[in-house]
C-alpha positions as a printed Julia matrix, in Angstrom:
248×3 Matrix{Float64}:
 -138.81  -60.85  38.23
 -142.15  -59.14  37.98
 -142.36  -56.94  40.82
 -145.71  -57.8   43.27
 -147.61  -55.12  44.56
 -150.73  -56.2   47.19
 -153.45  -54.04  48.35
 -155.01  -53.95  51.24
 -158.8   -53.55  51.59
 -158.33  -50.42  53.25
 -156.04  -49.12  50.39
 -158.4   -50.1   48.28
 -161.3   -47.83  49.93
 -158.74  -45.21  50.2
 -157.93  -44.79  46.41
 -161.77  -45.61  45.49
 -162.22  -42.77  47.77
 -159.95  -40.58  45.93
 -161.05  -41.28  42.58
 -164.24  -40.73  43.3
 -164.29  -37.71  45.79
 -166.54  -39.48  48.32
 -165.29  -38.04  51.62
 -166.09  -34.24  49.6
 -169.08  -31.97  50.49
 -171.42  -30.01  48.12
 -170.4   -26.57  49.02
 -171.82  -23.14  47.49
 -168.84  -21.15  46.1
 -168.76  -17.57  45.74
 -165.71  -15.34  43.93
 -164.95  -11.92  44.93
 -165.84  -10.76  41.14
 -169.58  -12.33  41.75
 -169.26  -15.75  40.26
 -170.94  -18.59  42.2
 -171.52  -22.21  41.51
 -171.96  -25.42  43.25
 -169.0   -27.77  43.77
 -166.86  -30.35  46.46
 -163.98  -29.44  48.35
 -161.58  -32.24  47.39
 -158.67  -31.06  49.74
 -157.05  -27.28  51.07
 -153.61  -26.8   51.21
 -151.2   -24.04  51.57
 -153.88  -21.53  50.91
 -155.58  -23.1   47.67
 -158.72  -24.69  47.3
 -159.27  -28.14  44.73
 -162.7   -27.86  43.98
 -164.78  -30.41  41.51
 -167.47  -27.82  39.58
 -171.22  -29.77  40.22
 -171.83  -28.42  36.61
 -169.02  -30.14  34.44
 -167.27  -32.44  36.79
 -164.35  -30.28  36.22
 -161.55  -29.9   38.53
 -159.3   -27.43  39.27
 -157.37  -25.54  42.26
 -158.39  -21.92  42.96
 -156.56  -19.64  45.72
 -158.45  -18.92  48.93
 -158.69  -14.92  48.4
 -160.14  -15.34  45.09
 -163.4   -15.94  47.19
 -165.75  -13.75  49.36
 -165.09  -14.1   53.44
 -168.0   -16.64  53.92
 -167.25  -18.88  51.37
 -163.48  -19.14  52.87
 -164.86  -19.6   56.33
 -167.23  -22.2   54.8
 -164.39  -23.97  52.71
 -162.15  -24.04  55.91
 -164.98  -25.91  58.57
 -165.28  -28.14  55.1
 -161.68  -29.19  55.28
 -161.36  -29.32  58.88
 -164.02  -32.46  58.94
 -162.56  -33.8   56.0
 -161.21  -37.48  56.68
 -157.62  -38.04  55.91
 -157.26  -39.67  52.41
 -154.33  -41.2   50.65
 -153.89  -40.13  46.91
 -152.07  -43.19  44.92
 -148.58  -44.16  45.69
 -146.52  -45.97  43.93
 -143.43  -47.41  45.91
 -139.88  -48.76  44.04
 -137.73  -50.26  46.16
 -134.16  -50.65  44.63
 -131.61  -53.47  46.74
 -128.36  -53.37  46.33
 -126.14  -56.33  47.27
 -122.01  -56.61  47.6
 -120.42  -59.93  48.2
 -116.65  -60.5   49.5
 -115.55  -64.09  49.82
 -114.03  -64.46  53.63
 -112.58  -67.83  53.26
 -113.12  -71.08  50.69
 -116.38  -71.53  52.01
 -117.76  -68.48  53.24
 -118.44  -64.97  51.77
 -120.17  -61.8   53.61
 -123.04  -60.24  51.85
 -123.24  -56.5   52.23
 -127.36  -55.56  52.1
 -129.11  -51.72  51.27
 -131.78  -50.37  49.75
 -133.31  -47.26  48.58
 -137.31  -46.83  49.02
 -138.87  -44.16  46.5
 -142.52  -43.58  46.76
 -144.09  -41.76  43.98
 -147.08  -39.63  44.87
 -149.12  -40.13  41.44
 -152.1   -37.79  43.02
 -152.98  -34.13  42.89
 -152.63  -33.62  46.28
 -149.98  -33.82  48.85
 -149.65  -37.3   50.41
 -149.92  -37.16  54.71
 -147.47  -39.5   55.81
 -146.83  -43.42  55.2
 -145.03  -45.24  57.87
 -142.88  -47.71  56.03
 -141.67  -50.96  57.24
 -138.79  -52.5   55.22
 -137.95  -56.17  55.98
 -134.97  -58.01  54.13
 -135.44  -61.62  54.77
 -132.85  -64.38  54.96
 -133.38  -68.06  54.05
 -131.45  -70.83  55.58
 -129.24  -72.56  53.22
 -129.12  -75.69  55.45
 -133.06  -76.2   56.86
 -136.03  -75.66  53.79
 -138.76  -73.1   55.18
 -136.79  -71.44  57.89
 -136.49  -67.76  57.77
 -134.29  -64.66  59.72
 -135.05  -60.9   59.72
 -131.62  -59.51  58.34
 -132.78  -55.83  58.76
 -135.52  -54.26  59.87
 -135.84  -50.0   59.59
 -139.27  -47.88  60.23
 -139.02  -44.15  58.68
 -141.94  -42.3   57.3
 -142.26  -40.44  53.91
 -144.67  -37.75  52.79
 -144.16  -37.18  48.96
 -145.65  -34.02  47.62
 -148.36  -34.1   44.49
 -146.94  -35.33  41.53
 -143.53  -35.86  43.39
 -141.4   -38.61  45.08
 -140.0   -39.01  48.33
 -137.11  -41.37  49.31
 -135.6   -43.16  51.93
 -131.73  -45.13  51.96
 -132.05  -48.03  54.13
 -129.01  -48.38  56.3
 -126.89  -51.39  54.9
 -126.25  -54.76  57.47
 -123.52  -57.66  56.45
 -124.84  -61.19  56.81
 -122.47  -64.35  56.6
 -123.26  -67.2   54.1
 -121.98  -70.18  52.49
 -120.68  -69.56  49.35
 -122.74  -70.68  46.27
 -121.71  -74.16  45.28
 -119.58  -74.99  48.46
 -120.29  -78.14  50.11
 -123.22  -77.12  52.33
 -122.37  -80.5   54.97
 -120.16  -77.49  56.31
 -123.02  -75.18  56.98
 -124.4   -74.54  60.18
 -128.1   -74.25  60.99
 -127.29  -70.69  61.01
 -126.15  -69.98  57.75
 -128.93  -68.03  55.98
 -128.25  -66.33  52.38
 -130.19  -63.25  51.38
 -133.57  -63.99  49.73
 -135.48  -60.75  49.52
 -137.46  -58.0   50.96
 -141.24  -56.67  52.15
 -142.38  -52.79  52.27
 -145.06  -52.25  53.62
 -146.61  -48.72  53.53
 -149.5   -48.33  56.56
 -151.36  -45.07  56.96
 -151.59  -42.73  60.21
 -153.84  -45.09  62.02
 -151.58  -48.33  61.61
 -153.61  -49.74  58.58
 -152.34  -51.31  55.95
 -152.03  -49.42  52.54
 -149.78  -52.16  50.99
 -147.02  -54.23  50.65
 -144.77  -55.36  48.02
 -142.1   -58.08  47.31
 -139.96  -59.16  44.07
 -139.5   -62.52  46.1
 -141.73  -65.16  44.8
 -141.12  -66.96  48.22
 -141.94  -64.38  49.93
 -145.06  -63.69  47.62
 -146.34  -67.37  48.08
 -146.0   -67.69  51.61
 -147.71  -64.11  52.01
 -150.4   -64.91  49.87
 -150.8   -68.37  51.44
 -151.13  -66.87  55.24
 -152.8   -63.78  56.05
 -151.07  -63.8   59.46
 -147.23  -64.34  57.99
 -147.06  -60.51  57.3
 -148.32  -59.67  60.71
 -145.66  -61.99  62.14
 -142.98  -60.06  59.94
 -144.0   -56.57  60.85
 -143.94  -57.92  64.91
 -140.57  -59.61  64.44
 -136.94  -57.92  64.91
 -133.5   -57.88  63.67
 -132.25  -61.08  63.99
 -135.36  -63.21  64.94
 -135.82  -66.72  63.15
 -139.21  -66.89  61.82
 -141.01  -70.41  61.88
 -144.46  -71.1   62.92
 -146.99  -69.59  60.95
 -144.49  -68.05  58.62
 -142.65  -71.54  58.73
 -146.26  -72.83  58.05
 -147.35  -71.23  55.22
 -144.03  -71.93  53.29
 -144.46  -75.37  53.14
 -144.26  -76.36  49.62
């Protein structure tokens, strides 16, 4: 299934942001061998300086001591007003799922995951608080819903490098596929998928992705169903506006 990946309004300031150095300030550079130009501070870290020349639109990452003692003490007030920005990220979330039949009609589902997130920017990403959902679906009752696990963790992946996260694994019991569901209970629920979501240091929303095309419907279909998920626990049944937005 084609994987889904949603973004946010915010994300989407964040990476236009990025691309486009707006939170950088026009800043007067001067080397300790006598070179000066004009360029933006992009970001400063671990002692080096990534710099877009005003000349060229060239970018490139220059030490701190390579320049005279104002134009360090300049480039460090820069940074220190410098808003927090997100370089791109690019999450893959790979599930892993074990059966074992229990009896004739029943089998236990064994449910992990491993969350990756690829920092495709130059600069090192501050952290993402990530919320990973798996969602149940009852096999008795259409449109009713349970949170089979719920973890919160937070990954920083370096420039250019990943950072990854194994989901602690949860059993659920379900009918097995094909038995006569008149034996199922209204809580019976079989594994149906997951939702990331990946939220910056102020609680907003970067985005979310799901390879559940339930999921995807009912999340584009209600802008307050992922709100509901991200509020609900372990174990809750989700109906009202979840419930309501998966009518189909």
């Amino acid at each position: 299934m084609k994987k889904t990946l949603k973004l946010s309004a915010a994300s989407l300031l964040l990476s236009l942001a990025f691309s486009t150095s707006l939170p950088a300030q026009n800043l007067l550079f001067e080397g300790t061998s006598g070179s000066v130009f004009k360029g933006q501070l992009i970001d400063l870290q671990d002692g080096k300086a990534t710099i877009i020349r005003s000349s060229d639109n060239k970018e490139f990452v220059v030490p701190l001591d390579r320049f005279n003692s104002d134009t360090q003490k300049r480039i460090k007030e820069a940074a220190e007003n410098m808003p927090v920005v997100y370089p791109r990220i690019e999450p893959k979330v790979s599930v892993s799922k074990r059966t074992k039949a229990l009896d004739y009609y029943q089998e236990q589902e064994t449910l992990g995951a491993k969350v990756i997130l690829h920092n495709q920017g130059r600069v090192n990403s501050p952290p993402c608080k990530c919320i990973y959902i798996a969602l149940g679906e009852n096999q008795k009752i259409p449109d009713k819903f349970k949170v089979l696990n719920k973890e919160e963790f937070s990954l920083s992946p370096s420039a250019g490098r990943s950072a990854e996260h194994t989901v602690k694994s949860v059993y659920n019991t379900c009918l097995k596929k094909g038995a006569d569901y008149y034996y199922s209970t209204s809580n019976s629920y079989e594994s149906l998928g997951y939702v990331l979501v990946i939220k910056d240091q102020e609680n907003n929303i970067l985005q979310y992705k799901t390879m559940s095309k339930t999921i995807e419907k009912i999340l584009d279909n209600s802008p307050g169903a992922l709100e509901s998920l991200m509020k609900a626990s372990k174990g809750n049944q989700l109906d009202g506006e979840f419930k309501k937005a998966g009518k189909r």
